[in-house]
C-alpha positions in Angstrom: -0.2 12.0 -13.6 -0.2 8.4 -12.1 0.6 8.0 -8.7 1.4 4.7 -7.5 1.1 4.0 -4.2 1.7 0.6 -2.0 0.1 -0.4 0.8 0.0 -2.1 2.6 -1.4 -2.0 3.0 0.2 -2.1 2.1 -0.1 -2.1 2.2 0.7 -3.7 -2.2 -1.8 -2.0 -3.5 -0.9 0.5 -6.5 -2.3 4.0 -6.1 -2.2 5.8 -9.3 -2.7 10.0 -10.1 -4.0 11.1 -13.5 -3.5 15.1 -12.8 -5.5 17.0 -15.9 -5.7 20.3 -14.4 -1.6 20.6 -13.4 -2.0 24.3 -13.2 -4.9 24.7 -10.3 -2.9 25.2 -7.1 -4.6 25.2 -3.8 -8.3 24.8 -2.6 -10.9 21.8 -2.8 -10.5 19.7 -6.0 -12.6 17.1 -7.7 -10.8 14.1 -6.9 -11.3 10.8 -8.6 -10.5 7.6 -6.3 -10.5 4.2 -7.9 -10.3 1.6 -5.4 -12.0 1.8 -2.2 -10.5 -1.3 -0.2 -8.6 -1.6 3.1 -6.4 1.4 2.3 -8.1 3.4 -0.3 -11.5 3.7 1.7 -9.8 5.1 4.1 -7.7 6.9 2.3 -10.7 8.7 0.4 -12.2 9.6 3.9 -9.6 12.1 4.8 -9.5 13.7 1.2 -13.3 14.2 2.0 -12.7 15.6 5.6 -10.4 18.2 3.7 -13.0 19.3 1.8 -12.5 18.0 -1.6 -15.2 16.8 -4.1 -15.0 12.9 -4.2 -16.0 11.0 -6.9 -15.8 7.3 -6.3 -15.3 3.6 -8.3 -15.1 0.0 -6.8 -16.6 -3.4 -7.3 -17.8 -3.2 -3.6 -21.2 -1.8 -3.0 -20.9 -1.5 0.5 -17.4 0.4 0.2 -19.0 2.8 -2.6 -22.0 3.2 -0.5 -20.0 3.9 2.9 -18.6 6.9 0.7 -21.4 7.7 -0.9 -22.7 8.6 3.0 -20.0 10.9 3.4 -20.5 12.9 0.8 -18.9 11.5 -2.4 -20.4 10.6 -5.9 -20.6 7.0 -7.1 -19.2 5.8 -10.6 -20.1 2.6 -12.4 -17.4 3.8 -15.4 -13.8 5.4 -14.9 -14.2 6.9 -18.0 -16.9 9.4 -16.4 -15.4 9.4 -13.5 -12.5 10.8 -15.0 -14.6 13.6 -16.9 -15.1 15.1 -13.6 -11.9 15.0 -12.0 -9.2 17.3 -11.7 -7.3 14.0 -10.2 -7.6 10.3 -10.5 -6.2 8.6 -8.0 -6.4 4.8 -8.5 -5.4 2.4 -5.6 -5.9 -1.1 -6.6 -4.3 -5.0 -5.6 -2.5 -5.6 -8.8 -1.4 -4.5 -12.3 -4.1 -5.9 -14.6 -6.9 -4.0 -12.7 -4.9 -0.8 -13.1 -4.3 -1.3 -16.5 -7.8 -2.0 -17.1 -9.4 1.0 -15.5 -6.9 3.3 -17.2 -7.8 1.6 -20.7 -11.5 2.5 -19.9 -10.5 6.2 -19.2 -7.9 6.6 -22.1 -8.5 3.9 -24.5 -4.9 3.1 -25.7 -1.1 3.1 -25.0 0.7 2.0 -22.6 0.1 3.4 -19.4 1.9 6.8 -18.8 2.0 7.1 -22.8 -1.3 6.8 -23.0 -1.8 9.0 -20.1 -0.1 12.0 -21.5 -1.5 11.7 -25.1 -4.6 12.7 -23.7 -3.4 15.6 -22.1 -3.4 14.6 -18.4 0.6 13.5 -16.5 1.4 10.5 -14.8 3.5 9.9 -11.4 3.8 7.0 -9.6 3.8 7.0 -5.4 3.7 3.9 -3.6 2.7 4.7 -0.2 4.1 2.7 3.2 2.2 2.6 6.6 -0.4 0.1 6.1 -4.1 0.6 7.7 -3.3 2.4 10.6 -1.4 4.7 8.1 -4.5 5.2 6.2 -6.7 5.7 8.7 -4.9 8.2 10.7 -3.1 10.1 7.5 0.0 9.5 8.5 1.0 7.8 5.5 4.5 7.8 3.7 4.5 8.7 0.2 7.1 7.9 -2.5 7.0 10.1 -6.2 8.6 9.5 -9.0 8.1 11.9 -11.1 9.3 16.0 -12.5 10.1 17.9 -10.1 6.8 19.8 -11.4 4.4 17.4 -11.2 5.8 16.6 -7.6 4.7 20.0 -6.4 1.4 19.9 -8.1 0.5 16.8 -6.2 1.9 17.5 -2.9 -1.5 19.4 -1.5 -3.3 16.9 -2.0 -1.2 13.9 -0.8 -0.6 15.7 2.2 -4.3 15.3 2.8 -3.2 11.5 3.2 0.0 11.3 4.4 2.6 13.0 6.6 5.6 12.4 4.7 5.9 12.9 1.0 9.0 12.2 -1.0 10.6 13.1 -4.3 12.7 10.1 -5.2 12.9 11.3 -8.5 12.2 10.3 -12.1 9.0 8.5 -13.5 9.9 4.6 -11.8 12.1 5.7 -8.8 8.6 5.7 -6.1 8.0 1.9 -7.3 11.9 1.6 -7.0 11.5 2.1 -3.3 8.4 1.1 -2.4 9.6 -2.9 -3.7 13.0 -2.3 -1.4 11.0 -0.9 1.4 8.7 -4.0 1.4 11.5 -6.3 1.1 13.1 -5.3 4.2 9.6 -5.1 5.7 8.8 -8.6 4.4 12.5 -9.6 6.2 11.6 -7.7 9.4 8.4 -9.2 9.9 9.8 -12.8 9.6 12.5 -11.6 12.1 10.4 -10.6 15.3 8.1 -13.7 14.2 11.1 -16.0 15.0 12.3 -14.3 17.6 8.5 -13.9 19.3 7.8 -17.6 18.8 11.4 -18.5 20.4 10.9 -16.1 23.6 7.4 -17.4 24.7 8.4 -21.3 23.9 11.4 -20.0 26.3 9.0 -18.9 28.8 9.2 -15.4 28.2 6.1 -13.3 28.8 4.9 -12.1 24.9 3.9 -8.6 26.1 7.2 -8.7 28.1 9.5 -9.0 25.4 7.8 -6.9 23.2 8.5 -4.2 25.6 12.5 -5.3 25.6 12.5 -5.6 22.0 11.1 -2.0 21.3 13.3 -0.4 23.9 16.5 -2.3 22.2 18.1 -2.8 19.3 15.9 -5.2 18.0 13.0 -2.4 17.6 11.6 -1.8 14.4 8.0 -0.9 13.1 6.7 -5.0 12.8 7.7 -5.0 16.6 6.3 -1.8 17.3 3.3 -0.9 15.5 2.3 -4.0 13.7 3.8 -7.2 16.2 2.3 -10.5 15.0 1.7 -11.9 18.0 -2.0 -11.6 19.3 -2.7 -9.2 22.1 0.6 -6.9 21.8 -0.5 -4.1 19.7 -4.5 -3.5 20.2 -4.9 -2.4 16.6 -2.4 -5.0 14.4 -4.6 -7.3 12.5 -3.6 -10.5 14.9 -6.2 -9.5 17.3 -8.4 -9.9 14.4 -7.6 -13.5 13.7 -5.1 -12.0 10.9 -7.8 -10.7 9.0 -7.4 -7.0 7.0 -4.1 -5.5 6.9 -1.7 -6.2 3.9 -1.9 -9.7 2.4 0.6 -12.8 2.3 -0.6 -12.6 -1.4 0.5 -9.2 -2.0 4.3 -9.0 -0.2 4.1 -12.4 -2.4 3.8 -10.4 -5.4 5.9 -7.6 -4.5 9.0 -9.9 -3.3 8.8 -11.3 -6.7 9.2 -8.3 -8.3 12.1 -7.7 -6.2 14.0 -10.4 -7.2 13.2 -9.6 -10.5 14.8 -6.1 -10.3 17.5 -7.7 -8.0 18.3 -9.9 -10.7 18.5 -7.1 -13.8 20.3 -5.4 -11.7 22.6 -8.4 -10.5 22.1 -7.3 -6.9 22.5 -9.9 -4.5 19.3 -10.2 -2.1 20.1 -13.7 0.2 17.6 -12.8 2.6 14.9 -11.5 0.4 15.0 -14.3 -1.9 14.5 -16.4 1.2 11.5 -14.2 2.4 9.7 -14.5 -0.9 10.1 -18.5 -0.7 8.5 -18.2 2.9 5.7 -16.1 2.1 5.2 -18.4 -0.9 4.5 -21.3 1.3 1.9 -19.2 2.8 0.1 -18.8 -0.2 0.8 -22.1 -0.7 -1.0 -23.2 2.2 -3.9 -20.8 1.0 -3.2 -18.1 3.6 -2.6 -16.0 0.6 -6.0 -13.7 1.9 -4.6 -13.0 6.0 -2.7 -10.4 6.5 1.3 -11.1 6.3 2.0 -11.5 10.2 0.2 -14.5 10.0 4.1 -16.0 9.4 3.9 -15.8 13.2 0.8 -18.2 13.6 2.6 -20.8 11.2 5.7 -21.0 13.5 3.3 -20.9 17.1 1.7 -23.8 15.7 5.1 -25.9 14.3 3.2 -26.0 11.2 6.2 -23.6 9.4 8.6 -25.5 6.4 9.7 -23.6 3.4 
């Protein structure tokens, strides 16, 4: 089963859940974790403080060792890695890298074809509540998949997350995450503008953000995640706009929105308009800070799409 989960981190970062043993209910498992970045370090932390078996890939060193130190065993192949897993969960920046680990585990096919012609089931999960979500397990989770497989995977998300969803068939979690980070993507641009014009008012940052999130204007990039430095202690504009979810992946994933917008002859005015913005972030090589940075662009009069 392959469980795709976003993020950020998107978090966009795709988790993914090969299940082989669908039948084992309950108590630890040998988890396989693919991808031990901003989410997905953290993400494998809590699994081990639940008291499953981690056994763990990534191109980092540090991360792998940082794991290793809490208990988990360290892969240089996902195709042993996978021998001795009961789950692989995979939670990587872009498509290419997940196709490429699961073509080292299952070595043809496309991806949930080649999944279950090797016996194992594929969901996917995108999961929403960035860093902070990962670090605290309080992230959302979004599964497409059987009703079956669902339930089979539920333990051990919940090891993760606080709020795990069946939005139905094989497609449906990806579905959701991409219209969850397009409004995300709109929000964040939203309190950016509106931050940017209260101070050059006059108004006290810390001031409105205490209007805002006790109005109508409140929302979770006001809230939790505000892009203006000194707001929220733990948003990644303290931190110079370093960590957090990348310009370059709410790039990405407003991209594919308005691809699926456009199959699907949706209209999406504001989040075609978002993806242009963010693309002149990238543009400007801020493609690496995390996606509040928007707010710095404007501070500085520096913003033009």
């Amino acid at each position: 089963m392959s469980l795709r989960v976003m993020s950020p981190a998107m978090l966009n970062a795709w988790s993914q859940t090969l299940v082989r043993a669908m039948s084992t209910q309950g108590g630890a498992k040998n988890i396989g974790f693919v991808g031990l970045g901003n989410m997905g370090a953290n993400m494998a932390s809590n699994l081990i403080k639940a008291g499953h078996k981690l056994h763990v890939l990534d191109i980092s060193k540090p991360a792998c060792e940082g794991l290793a130190a809490k208990g988990a065993t360290v892969y240089a192949k996902t195709s042993e890695l996978a021998k001795n897993s009961d789950f692989v969960i995979t939670m990587l920046p872009n498509n290419a890298i997940v196709d490429a680990s699961y073509d080292e585990m299952t070595a043809d096919g496309s991806l949930q074809k080649k999944i279950s012609a090797k016996g194992a089931r594929f969901i996917d999960a995108p999961v929403s509540g960035g860093v902070p979500g990962a670090e605290q397990a309080t992230l959302t989770f979004m599964v497409g998949g059987t009703e079956a497989e669902y339930n089979a995977v539920k333990a051990v998300l919940e090891c993760m997350g606080k709020k795990i969803t069946h939005c139905g068939v094989y497609g449906m979690g990806q579905a959701a995450k991409l219209c969850n980070n397009m409004m995300l993507a709109i929000s964040m641009i939203g309190v950016s503008e509106a931050m940017n014009l209260a101070v050059r008012q006059g108004l006290d940052a810390n001031v409105f953000a205490e209007i805002i999130n006790s109005s109508t204007g409140r929302c979770w990039a006001s809230e939790i995640y505000n892009p203006v430095p000194g707001v929220c202690p733990t948003a990644p504009a303290n931190r110079d706009y370093a960590g957090g979810f990348s310009s370059a992946l709410i790039t990405k994933d407003l991209g594919l929105a308005s691809g699926v917008a456009n199959a699907s002859n949706s209209p999406i005015p504001l989040g075609s308009l978002a993806h242009k913005v963010y693309q002149s972030l990238c543009d400007k090589g801020l493609g690496n800070k995390d996606f509040s940075v928007v707010y710095d662009l404007m501070k500085k009069e520096k913003f033009s799409v």
